[in-house]
C-alpha positions in Angstrom: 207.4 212.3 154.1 205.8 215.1 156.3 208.2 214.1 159.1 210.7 214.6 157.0 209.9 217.6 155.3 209.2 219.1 159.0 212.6 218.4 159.8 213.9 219.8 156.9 212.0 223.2 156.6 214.5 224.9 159.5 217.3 223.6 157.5 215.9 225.9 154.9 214.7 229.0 156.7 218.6 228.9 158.3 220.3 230.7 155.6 217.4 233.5 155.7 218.6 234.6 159.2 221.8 235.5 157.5 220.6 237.9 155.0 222.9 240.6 155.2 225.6 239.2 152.5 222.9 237.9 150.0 220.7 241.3 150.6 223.7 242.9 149.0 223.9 240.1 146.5 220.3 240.7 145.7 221.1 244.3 145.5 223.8 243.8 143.1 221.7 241.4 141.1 218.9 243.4 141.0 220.2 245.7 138.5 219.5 242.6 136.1 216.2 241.0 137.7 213.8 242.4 139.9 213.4 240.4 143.1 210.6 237.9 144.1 208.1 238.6 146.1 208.5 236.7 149.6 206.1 233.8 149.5 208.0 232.7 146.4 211.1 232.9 147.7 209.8 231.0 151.2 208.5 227.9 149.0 211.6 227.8 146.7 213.7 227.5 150.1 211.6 224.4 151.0 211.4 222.8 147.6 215.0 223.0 146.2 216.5 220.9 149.4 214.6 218.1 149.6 215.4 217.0 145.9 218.8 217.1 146.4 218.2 215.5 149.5 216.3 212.4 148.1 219.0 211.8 145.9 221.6 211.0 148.5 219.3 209.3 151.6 217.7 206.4 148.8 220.5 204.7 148.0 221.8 205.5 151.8 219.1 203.4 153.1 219.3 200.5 150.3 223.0 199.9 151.3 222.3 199.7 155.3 219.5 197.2 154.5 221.8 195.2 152.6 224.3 195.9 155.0 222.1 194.5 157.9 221.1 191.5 155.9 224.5 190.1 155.0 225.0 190.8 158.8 222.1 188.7 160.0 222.9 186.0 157.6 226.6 185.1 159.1 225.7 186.5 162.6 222.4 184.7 163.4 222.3 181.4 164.9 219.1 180.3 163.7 220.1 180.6 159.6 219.2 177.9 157.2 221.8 175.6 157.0 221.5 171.3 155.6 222.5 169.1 158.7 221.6 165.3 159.0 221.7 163.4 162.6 224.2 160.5 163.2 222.0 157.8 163.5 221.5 153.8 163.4 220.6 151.9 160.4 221.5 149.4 157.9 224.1 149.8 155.2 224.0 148.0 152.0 226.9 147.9 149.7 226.5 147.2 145.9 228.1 145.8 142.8 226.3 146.6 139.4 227.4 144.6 136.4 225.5 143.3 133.3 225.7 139.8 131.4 223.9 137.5 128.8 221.8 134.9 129.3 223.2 131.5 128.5 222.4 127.8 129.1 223.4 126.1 132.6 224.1 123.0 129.6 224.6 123.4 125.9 226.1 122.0 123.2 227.7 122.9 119.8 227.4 120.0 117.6 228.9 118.8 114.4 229.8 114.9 112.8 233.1 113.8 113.1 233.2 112.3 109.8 232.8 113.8 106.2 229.9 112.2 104.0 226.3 113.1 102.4 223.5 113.9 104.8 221.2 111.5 104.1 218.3 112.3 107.1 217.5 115.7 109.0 215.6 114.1 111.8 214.7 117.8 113.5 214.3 121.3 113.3 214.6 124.5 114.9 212.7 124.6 118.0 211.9 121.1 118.5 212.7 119.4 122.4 215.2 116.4 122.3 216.5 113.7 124.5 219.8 113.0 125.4 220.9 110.0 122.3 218.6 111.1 120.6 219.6 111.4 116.6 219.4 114.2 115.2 221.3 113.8 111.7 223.0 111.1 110.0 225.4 110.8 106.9 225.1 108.1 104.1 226.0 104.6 106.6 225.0 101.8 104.1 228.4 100.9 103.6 229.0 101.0 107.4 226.3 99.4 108.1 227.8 96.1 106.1 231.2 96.6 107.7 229.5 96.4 111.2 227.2 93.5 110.1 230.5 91.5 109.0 232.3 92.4 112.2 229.5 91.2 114.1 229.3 88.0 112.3 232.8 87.5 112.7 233.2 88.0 116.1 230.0 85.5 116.7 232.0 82.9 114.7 235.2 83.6 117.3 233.1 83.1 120.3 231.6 80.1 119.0 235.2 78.6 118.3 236.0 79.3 122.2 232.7 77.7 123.1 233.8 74.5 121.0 236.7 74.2 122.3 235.6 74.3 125.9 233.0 71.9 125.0 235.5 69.4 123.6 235.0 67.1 120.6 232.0 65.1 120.2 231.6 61.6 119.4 231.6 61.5 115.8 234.1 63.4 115.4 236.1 60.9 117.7 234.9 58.5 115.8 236.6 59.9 112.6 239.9 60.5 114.0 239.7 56.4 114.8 238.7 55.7 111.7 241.6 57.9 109.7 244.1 56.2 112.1 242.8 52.9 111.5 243.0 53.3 107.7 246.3 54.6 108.4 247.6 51.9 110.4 246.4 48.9 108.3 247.9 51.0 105.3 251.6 50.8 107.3 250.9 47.2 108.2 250.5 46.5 104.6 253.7 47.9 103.0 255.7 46.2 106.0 253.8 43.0 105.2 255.1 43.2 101.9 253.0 41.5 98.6 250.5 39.4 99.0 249.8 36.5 96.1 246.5 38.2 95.2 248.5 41.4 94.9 250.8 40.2 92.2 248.2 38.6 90.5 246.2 41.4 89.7 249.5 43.4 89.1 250.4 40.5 86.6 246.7 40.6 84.9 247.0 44.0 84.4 250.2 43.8 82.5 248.9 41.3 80.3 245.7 43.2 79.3 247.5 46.2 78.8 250.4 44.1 76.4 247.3 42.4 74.7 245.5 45.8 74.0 249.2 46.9 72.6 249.7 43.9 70.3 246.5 44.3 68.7 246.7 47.6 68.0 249.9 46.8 65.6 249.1 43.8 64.3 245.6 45.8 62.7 242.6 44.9 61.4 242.3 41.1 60.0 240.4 41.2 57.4 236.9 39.4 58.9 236.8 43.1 60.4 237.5 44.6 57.4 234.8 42.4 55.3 232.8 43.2 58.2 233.0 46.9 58.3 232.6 46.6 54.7 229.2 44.8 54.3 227.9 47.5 57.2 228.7 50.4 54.9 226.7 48.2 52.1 224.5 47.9 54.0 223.9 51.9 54.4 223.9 52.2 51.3 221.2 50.0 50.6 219.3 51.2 53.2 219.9 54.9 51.9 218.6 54.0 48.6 215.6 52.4 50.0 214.6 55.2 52.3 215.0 58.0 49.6 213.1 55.6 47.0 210.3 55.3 49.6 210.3 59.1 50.5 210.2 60.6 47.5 207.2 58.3 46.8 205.2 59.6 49.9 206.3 62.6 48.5 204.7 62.2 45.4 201.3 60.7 46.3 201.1 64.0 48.6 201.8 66.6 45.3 199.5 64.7 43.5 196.4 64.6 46.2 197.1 68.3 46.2 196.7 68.8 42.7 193.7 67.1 42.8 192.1 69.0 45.7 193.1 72.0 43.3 190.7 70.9 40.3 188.3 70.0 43.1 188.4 73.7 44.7 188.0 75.0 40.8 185.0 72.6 39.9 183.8 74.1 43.3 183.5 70.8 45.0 186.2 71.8 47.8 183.4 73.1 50.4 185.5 72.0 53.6 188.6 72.9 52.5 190.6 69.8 51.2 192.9 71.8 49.3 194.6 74.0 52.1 195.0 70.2 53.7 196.4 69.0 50.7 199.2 71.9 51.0 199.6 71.2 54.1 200.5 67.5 53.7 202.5 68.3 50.5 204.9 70.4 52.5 205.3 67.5 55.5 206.4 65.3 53.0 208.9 67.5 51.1 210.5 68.3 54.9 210.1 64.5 55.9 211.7 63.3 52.2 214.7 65.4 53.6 215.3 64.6 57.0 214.8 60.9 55.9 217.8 60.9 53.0 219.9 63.3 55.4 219.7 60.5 58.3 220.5 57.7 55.1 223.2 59.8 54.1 225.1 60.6 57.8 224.6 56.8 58.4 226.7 55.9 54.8 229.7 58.3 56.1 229.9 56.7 59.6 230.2 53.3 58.2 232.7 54.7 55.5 234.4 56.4 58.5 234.5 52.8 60.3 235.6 50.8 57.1 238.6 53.5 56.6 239.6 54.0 59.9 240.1 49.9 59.8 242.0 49.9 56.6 244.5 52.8 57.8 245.1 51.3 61.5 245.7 52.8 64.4 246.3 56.7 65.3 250.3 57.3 67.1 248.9 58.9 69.3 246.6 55.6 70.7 249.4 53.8 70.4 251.5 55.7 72.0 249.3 55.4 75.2 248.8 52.4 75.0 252.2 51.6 74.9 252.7 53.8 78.0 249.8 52.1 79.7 252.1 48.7 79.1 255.4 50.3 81.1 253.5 51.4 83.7 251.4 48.6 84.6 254.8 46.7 84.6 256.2 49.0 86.5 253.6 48.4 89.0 253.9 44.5 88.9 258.0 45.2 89.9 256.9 47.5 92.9 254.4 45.0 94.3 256.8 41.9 93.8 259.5 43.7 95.7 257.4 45.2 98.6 257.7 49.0 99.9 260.4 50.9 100.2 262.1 52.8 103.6 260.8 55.9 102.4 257.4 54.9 101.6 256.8 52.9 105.4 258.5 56.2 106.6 255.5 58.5 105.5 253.0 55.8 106.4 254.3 55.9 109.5 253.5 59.5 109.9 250.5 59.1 108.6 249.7 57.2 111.6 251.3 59.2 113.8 249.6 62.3 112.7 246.4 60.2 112.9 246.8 59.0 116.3 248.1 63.1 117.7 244.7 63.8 115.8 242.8 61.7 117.9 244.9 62.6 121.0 244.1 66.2 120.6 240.5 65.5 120.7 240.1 63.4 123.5 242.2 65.8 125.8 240.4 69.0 124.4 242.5 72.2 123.9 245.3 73.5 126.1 245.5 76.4 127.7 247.3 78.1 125.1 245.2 77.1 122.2 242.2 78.6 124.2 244.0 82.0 124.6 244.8 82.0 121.2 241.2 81.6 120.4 240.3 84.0 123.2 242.7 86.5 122.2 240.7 85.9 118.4 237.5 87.1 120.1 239.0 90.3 121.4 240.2 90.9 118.2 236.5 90.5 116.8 235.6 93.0 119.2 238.2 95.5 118.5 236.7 95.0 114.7 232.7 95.4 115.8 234.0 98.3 118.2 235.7 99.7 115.5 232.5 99.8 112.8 230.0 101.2 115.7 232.3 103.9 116.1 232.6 105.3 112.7 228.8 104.3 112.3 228.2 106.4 115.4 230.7 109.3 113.5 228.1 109.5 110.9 225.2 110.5 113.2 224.9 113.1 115.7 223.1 112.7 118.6 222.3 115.4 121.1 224.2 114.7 124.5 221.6 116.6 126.7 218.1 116.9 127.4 217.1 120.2 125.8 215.6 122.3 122.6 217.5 122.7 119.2 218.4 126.3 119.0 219.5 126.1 115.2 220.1 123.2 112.7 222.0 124.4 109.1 221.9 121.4 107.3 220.0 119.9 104.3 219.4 116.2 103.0 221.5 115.7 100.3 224.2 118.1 101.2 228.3 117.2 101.4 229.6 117.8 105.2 232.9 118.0 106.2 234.0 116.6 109.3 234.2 118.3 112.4 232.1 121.7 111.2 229.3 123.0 113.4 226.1 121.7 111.9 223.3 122.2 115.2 223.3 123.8 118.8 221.1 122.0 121.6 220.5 123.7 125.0 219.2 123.0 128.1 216.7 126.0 128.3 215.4 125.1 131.7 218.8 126.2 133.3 219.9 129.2 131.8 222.4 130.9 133.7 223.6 135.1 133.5 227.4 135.3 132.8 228.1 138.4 133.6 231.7 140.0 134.5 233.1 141.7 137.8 235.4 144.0 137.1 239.2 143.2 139.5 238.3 146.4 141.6 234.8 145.3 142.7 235.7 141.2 143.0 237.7 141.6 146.7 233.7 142.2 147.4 231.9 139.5 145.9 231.8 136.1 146.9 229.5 133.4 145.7 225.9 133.0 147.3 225.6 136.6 147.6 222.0 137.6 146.9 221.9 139.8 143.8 218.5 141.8 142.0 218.4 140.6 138.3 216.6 143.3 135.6 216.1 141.5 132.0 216.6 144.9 128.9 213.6 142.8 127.3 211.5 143.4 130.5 212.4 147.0 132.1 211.1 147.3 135.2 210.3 143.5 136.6 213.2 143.0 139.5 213.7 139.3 139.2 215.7 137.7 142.8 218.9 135.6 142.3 222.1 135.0 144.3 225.9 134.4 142.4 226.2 130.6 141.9 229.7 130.6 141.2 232.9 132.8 140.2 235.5 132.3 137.8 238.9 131.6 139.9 240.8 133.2 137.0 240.6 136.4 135.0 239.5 137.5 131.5 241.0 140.5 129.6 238.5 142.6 128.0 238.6 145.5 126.4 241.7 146.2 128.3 240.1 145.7 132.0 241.0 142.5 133.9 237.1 141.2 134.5 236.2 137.4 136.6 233.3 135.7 135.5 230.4 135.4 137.6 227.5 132.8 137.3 224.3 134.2 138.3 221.2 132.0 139.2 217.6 133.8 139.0 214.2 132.7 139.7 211.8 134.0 136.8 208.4 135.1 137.5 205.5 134.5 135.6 205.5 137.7 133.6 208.9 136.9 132.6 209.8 134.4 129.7 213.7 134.0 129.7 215.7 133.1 126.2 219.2 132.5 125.5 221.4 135.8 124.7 219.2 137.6 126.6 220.9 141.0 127.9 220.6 141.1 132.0 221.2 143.9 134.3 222.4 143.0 138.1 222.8 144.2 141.1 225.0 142.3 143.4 224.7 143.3 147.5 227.8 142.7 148.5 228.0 143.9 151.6 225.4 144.7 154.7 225.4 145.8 157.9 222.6 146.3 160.5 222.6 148.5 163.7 225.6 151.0 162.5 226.3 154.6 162.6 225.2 156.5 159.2 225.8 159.8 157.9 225.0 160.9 154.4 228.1 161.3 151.7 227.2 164.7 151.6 229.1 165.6 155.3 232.4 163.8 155.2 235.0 166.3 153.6 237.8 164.2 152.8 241.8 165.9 153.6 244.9 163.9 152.7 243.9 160.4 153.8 241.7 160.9 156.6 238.3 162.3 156.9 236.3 165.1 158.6 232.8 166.2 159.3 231.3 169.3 160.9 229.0 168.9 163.9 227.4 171.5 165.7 228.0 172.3 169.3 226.3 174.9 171.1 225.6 178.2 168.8 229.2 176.9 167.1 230.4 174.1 165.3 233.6 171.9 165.0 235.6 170.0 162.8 236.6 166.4 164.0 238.0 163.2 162.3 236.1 160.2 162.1 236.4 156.8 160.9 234.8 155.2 158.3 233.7 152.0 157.4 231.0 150.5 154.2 229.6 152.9 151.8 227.1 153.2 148.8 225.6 155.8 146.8 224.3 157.6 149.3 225.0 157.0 152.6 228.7 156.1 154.8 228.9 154.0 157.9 230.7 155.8 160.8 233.1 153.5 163.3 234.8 155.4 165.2 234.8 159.6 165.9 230.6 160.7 166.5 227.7 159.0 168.5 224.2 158.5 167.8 222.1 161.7 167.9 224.9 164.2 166.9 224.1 166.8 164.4 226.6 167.3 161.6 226.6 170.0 158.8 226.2 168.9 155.1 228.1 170.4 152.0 
């Protein structure tokens, strides 16, 4: 500031040299103020100029240093700028997609008929077996169908077993003896009658005419005297038996009328009278049967004695009568022998006798044993038939695996064919996750991919892609292929179906390339551009490039290893 002011202070004393025009000022002004003295004046030369002064050399100075600054900035070769050095490395190219965990194996399962639930064999949670029932439907009535179609079919194979076995000897033996009987019967009728024949014939006429001829001549009357002295004789016998019971009858009412006085006279210590009763009332019942017998014995001989007087009913004689034409009806046949007809069906009596025992010697042919073959497959369409709709009224799981849910209750009405239980093979659970169409030309299957579960954040879990969908999906209005992902859990993980999963996919790496950060390609048209340095200068050239990622691009053609290159 002195140095200033010292270079000043001539500037000020200049003007005083010049005095003449402002002594005669002064002069002039005087007349108004008298003048300062001269140390006054000297100081207010010095003082007045440098304010002014200060005003105008401050901001001067503060727009040359800015001035100088902005000038160093552009001008200096050694300014801050961000570069990055083309250099070798490895390139790793991603795909990022997210998914749900589901089983490698499951199964949605429902009965395929309709019927009452009759046992819930598991529940929620619980590990089955592949077959293994898990519910069944009402199957008594199925279970008798199947029982019958068994039996049936056992019966059909049993035929085909007899029949390949032949006939045994007894049953041989009965086919002989039906034709024998057969052919001795033919021999007979074209034997014609033999004496003996048409003397029986000719008896039994006789009897028969006999039996007629006493029936109208009636009763003579020895029978009548006869069936009258029996039905005296009743009579008699019913007047003796009621005399006789009404006596024993007596005696008893009198003993008990006696024990009576006795009981009163109190001599009755062992209690005659109640057995006096007792035999009282025997003999009343027995008086009763006795004269009912007597009496039923009087009407069946009065029965007898009239049925004699009045002769016999029409109707006996009319069958009798008939039993008359026909036995001489019979003696005509045998005295004139058989007839055509008659030898005719003997004669296939024997003929289907001796086919019979033909049949059973040669055994079946070959048609008769299809027939019964065909029978058995029959059966077994039948017993097929009944397992299956036995089998439609269980459900079975197909796999090995856990029951993830079961809605069903004993007692309740199912239709066919609705979702009742889902088992799932929980040791292969799978992420199905979805590539969108721009990212799929880079993914391919045994890729290695880094699985993240939302239910553990932070635990990286390694995997690879399994397999890919060779068609697409529409969702949500982007054309998506469904990837299969295979991971390997660790042992702070526990994996569950529907799990949501995060995953990376590498889809593409390279080792030994050229890298350069995204941040120094500057992209014109189709083609790009980075900046490299060269010298105190730099230049623009084009390069090629090949893989990228997120933050770095690999460089093919266009810049070597070691080059510097400006970033944006």
């Amino acid at each position: 500031m002195k140095d200033t002011l010292t270079r000043e202070t001539p500037q000020a004393t200049g003007p005083a040299e010049h005095t003449n025009g402002s002594d005669a000022g002064a002069k002039l002004a005087g007349t108004a103020n008298p003048p300062m003295p001269r140390s006054v004046a000297r100081e207010a030369q010095v003082l007045l100029p440098r304010r002014r002064r200060s005003r105008i050399i401050i901001p001067l100075l503060l727009t040359a240093l800015t001035l100088v600054a902005v000038i160093y900035f552009f001008a200096s070769p050694t300014r801050s700028v961000p570069t990055a050095v083309v250099h070798l490395g490895t390139i790793i190219s991603t795909v990022q997609t997210t998914g749900k965990l589901e089983a490698q194996k499951s199964a949605s399962l429902s009965f395929k008929a309709s019927g009452r639930v009759e046992k819930v064999l598991v529940k929620q949670g619980d590990a089955v077996k592949a077959g293994q029932v898990l519910a069944e439907l009402d199957t008594g009535m199925l279970q008798r169908q199947l029982n019958s179609a068994e039996g049936q079919l056992q019966i059909s194979k049993l035929k085909v077993q007899q029949a390949k076995e032949g006939a045994g000897p007894q049953e041989v033996a009965a086919a002989q003896a039906d034709l024998n009987a057969a052919t001795s019967q033919l021999n007979g009728l074209k034997a014609g009658a033999r004496p003996e024949d048409v003397t029986a014939a000719q008896s039994a006429v006789n009897e028969a005419q006999a039996k007629l001829d006493g029936l109208k001549k009636g009763a003579s009357q020895q029978e009548i005297a006869g069936a009258q002295a029996r039905l005296e004789q009743a009579k008699a016998n019913r007047d003796l038996v009621t005399s006789t019971a009404a006596n024993a009858t007596e005696q008893a009412r009198i003993l008990y009328v006696q024990a009576g006085d006795a009981t009163r006279n109190l001599l009755d210590p062992a209690g005659q009278l109640e057995q006096a009763r007792l035999n009282y009332e025997a003999a009343k019942k027995s008086e009763a049967a006795q004269v009912a017998g007597a009496n039923a014995k009087v009407a069946e001989a009065q029965a007898a004695l009239d049925g004699i007087k009045a002769g016999p009913p029409s109707d006996e004689l009319q069958a009798t009568q008939e039993g008359v034409t026909q036995a001489v009806a019979t003696l005509d046949k045998v005295k004139k022998g058989a007839t055509a007809n008659e030898i005719a069906a003997a004669q296939s009596k024997v003929d289907a006798a001796q086919a019979g025992l033909n049949k059973l010697k040669a055994g079946p042919t070959n048609t008769e044993l299809a027939i019964l073959q065909q029978q058995v497959k029959l059966s077994q369409i039948d017993v097929d038939k009944a397992q299956a709709q036995l089998s439609d009224a269980r459900v079975a799981s197909p796999l090995d695996g856990t029951v993830l849910d079961i809605n069903l209750e004993v007692g309740e009405i199912i239709n066919g064919s609705q979702p009742i239980a889902t088992v799932a093979d929980t040791t292969s659970l799978r992420i199905k996750a979805d590539v969108d169409e721009i990212d799929i030309g880079r993914v391919t299957p045994g890729q290695v991919v880094t699985v993240t579960l939302d239910a553990y954040p932070g635990i990286k879990l390694p995997g690879r892609i399994e397999a890919l969908a060779p068609g697409a999906t529409l969702k949500q209005g982007s054309t998506v292929y469904q990837a299969t992902v295979a991971f390997t859990p660790t042992s702070e993980v526990t994996p569950r179906e529907g799990m949501a999963a995060n995953v990376d996919i590498t889809a593409r790496r390279k080792d030994n390339v050229l890298l350069l950060p995204n941040r120094a390609f500057e992209t014109v048209g189709r083609r790009q551009y980075v900046t490299i340095k060269q010298g105190d200068g730099t230049n623009k050239v084009e390069v090629e490039i090949g893989l990228s990622n997120n933050t770095d691009t690999e460089i093919i053609s266009g810049l070597t290893a070691g080059q510097t290159v400006m970033l944006k």
